[in-house]
Each structure stands twice: as C-alpha cells, then as structure tokens.
C-alpha positions in Angstrom: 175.9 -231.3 101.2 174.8 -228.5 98.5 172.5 -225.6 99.3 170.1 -225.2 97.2 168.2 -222.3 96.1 165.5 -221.6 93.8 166.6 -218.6 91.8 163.5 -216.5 90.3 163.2 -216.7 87.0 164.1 -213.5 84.7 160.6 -213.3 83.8 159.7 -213.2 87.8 162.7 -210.4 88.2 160.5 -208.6 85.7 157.1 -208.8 87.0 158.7 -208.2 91.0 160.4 -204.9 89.3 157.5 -203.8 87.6 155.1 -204.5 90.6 157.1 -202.3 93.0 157.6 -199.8 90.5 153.6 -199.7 90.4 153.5 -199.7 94.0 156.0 -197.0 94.5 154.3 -194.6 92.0 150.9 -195.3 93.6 152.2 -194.4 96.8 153.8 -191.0 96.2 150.8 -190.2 94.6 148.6 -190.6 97.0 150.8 -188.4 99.4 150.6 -185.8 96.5 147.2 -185.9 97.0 147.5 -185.6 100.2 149.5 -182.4 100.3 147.4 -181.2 97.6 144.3 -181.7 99.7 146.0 -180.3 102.7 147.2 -177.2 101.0 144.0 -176.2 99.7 142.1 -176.8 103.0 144.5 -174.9 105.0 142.9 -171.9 102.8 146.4 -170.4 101.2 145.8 -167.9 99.1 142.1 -166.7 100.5 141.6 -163.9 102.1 142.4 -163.9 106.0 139.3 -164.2 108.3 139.7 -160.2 109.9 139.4 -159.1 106.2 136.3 -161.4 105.6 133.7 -158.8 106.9 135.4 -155.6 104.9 
C-alpha cells in the first residue's frame, strides 16, 4: 500500500513563510517595546531621589 501525502502547494510555502515572518517581526517588537517601556520607567538617566530636594 502507498502513503500518501498532500504536499502544500509552492504558493502555500509562500504565504506559511511570509505569515511567520510577520509573526516573528511582530513579536520582537513588542518585546522592544517592552524593554523600551521598562527602561524608561526604571527612571535611567533622572536624577536619583537624595538629589531631588537639592
């Protein structure tokens, strides 16, 4: 007996590659964000609190 398998089209290998690529770049982005976001609340380059009241 013959195994069959359904092969995706090259059209399908596109549109799977692109998708991922998509989903990829949306990801890291958002944890670029992220770091961005944390980095700026975590108050880096600002004066320290003792020197606030100087």
């Amino acid at each position: 007996m013959q195994k069959i398998t359904k092969e995706p089209t090259k059209a399908q290998q596109r549109w799977r590659s692109i998708g991922w690529f998509v989903l990829k770049t949306l990801f890291y982005f958002g944890i670029l964000l992220a770091l961005v976001y944390l980095y700026e609340y975590s108050g880096v380059g600002s004066a320290h609190f003792i020197y606030n009241e100087f």
